[in-house]
C-alpha positions in Angstrom: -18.5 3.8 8.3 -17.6 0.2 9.3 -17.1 -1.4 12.4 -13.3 -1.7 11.5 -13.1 2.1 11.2 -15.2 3.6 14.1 -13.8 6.3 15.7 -14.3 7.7 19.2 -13.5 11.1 20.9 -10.6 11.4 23.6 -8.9 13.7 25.8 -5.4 14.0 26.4 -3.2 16.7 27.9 -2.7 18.2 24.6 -6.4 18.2 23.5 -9.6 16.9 22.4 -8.5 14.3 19.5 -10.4 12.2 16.9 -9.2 8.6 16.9 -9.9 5.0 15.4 -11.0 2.7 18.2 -8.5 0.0 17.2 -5.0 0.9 16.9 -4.5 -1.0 13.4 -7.1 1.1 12.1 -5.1 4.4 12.0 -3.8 5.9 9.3 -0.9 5.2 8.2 0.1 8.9 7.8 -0.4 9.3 11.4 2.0 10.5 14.2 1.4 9.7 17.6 1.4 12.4 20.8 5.1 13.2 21.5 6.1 13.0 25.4 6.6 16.0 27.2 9.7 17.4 28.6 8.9 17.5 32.2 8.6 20.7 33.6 11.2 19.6 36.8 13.7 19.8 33.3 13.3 23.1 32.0 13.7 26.0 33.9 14.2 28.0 30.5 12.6 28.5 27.4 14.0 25.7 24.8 14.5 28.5 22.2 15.0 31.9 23.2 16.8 30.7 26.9 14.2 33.0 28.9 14.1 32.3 32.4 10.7 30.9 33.4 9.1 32.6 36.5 5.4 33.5 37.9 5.3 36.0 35.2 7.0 34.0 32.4 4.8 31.0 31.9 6.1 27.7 30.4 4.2 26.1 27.2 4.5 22.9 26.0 4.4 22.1 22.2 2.2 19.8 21.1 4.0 18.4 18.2 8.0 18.1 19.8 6.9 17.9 23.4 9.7 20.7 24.2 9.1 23.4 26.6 8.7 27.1 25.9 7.7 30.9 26.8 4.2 32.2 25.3 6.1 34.1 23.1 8.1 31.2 21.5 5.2 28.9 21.3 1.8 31.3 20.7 0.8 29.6 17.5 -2.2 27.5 17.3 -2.2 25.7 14.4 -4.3 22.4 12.9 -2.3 18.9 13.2 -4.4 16.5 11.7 -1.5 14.2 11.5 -2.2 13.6 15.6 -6.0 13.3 15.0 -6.6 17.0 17.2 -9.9 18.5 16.4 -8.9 22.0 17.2 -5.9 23.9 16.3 -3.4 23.5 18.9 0.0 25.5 20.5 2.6 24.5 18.6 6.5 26.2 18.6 7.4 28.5 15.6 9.2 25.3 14.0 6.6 22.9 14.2 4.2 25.5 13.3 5.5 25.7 9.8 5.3 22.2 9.6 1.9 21.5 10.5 0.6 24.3 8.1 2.5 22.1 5.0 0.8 19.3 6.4 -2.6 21.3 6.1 -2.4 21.5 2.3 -1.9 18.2 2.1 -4.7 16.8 4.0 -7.1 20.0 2.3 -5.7 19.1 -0.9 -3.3 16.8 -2.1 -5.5 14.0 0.2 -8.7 14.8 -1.8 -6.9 14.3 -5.2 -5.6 10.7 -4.1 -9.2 9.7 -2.7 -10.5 10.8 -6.1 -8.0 8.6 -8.1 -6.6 9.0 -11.7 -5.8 6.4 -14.7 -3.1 4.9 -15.4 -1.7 2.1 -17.5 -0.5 -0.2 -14.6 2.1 -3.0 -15.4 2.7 -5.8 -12.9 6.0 -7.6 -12.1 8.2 -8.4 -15.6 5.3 -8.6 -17.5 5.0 -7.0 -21.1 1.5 -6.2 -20.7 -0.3 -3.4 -19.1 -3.5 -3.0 -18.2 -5.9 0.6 -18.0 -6.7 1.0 -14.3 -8.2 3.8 -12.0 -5.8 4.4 -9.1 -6.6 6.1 -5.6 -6.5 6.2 -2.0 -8.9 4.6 -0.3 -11.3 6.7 1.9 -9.5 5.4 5.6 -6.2 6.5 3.9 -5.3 2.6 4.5 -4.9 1.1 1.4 -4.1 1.9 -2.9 -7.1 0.8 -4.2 -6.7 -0.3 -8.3 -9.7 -0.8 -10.7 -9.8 -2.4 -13.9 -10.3 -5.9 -15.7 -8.4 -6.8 -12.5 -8.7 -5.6 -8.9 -6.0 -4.9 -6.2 -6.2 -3.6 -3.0 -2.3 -2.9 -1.7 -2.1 -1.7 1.6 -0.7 1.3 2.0 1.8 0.4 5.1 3.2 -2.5 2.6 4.9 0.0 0.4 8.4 -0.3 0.7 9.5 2.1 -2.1 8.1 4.8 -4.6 10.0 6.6 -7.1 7.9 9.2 -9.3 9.0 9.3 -13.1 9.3 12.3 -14.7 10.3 14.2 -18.2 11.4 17.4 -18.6 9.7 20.1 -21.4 13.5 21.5 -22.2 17.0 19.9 -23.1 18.5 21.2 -19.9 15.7 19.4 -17.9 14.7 22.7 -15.8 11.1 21.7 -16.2 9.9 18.5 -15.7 6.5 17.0 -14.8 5.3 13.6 -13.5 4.3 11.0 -15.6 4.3 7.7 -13.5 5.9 5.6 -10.8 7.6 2.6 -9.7 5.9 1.1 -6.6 6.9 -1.7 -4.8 5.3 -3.1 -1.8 5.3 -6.7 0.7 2.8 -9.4 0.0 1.2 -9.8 3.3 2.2 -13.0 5.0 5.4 -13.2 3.3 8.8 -11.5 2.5 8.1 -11.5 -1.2 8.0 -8.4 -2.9 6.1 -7.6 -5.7 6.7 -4.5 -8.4 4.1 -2.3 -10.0 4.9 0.4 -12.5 2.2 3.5 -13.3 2.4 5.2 -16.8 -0.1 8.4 -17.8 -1.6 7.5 -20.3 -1.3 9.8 -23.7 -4.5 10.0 -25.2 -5.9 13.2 -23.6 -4.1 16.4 -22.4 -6.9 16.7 -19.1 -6.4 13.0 -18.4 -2.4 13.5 -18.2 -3.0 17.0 -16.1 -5.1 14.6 -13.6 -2.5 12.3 -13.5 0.0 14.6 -13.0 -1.2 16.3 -9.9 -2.3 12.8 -8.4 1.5 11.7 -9.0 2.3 15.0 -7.0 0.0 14.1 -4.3 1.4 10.6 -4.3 5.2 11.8 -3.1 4.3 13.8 -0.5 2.1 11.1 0.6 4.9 9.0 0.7 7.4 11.8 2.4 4.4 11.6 5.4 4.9 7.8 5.5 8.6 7.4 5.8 8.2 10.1 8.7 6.0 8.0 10.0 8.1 5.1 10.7 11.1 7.1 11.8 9.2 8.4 14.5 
C-alpha cells in the first residue's frame, strides 16, 4: 500500500471505522457519517410515533442520522460505503439499502478491479483500439491498457450511458454491450469522450464484458449518490 493510500483506524459515535488518512484519498463511492437528530428533538420514534420513555429506549441510525425505538431500528447491517468495520444499527429502510450496497462491494466491486476488454474509441476518431478496462485497486481511478495507457479518474466522470441490444424484436431482453463515458481533463473544463464496444470474437469474452458493464452502472448509481449527498 502507498503512502497516498494509508489508512488508519477511528472511533466515532457510530463506530469503529476504516479510513484513508488524507481526505482526497477516499473513495469516491464513499458516503460520509450523517448528523444525528439530537435527542432534545425527538421525543418519539421517527417511524412508528412510539413515545420514548425509561423503558422505550431511543436509537440512532447510522446511515440517516434519525432517531428510533429498538424495534424500528434492531438491524445491524454492513455499510462499507461509511468505511465501518462492523455491522452497525441501521433503520428498516436503510437496512435494505446497505444490504444492496453489500453485493456490490462482495461482487460487482471484484468484477471491475478484475477488468474486461474492450475495443475503446477516443473522441471523433474512426479508429479503436483493444484495451483491458478496470477499476483500479483504491477504487480511485478507470485504469485502460493497451498500445496506449490511460488512467481517468474516477471522480472526473461526468456521464455514463451503458449500450445495450435486445435478443427479441419487442426488446424484452437485452444485454450490455458497451458504453459512452465522458469525463473532465484535470486542470481544465475540456471534456473528452470515450466509447467501449465488446468485442465479438468469443462468446466467454462478451459474457465477461457483459457483467463488468453491469458492474460499471451501479458503480456509477453509487457515484451520483455520492455527490448529492
Amino acid at each position: 500500500m502507498s503512502g497516498g493510500d494509508a489508512k488508519k483506524l477511528v472511533r466515532s459515535p457510530s463506530g469503529l471505522r476504516m479510513v484513508p488518512e488524507h481526505r482526497a484519498a477516499r473513495s469516491p463511492f464513499g458516503l460520509d457519517e450523517p448528523p444525528w437528530v439530537p435527542d432534545k428533538e425527538c421525543p418519539r420514534c421517527m417511524q412508528c410515533d412510539t413515545k420514548f420513555d425509561f423503558i422505550t429506549r431511543k436509537h440512532h441510525c447510522r446511515r440517516c442520522g434519525k432517531c428510533f425505538c429498538d424495534k424500528c431500528c434492531s438491524k445491524k447491517v454492513p455499510l462499507p460505503r461509511m468505511c465501518f468495520v462492523d455491522p452497525v444499527r441501521q433503520c428498516a429502510e436503510c437496512a435494505l439499502v446497505s444490504l444492496k450496497e453489500t453485493e456490490f462491494y462482495d461482487k460487482q466491486l471484484k468484477v471491475l478491479m478484475n477488468g474486461a476488454t474492450f475495443f475503446v474509441t477516443l473522441g471523433t476518431s474512426d479508429k479503436s483500439e483493444l484495451m483491458v478496462c478496470r477499476l483500479s485497486n483504491n477504487q480511485r481511478y478507470l485504469v485502460l491498457d493497451g498500445d496506449s495507457h490511460y488512467e481517468i479518474e474516477i471522480i472526473q466522470i461526468s456521464t455514463v450511458q451503458i449500450l445495450t441490444e435486445g435478443f427479441t424484436p419487442g426488446g424484452g431482453n437485452t444485454r450490455a454491450v458497451g458504453m459512452i463515458l465522458q469525463y473532465k481533463v484535470p486542470g481544465s473544463e475540456e471534456v473528452t469522450q470515450m466509447k467501449f464496444t465488446a468485442g465479438e470474437d468469443f462468446s466467454c469474452n462478451k459474457k465477461l464484458s457483459a457483467a463488468w458493464l453491469a458492474a460499471m452502472h451501479k458503480a456509477t448509481k453509487l457515484l451520483y449518490e455520492s455527490r448529492d449527498q
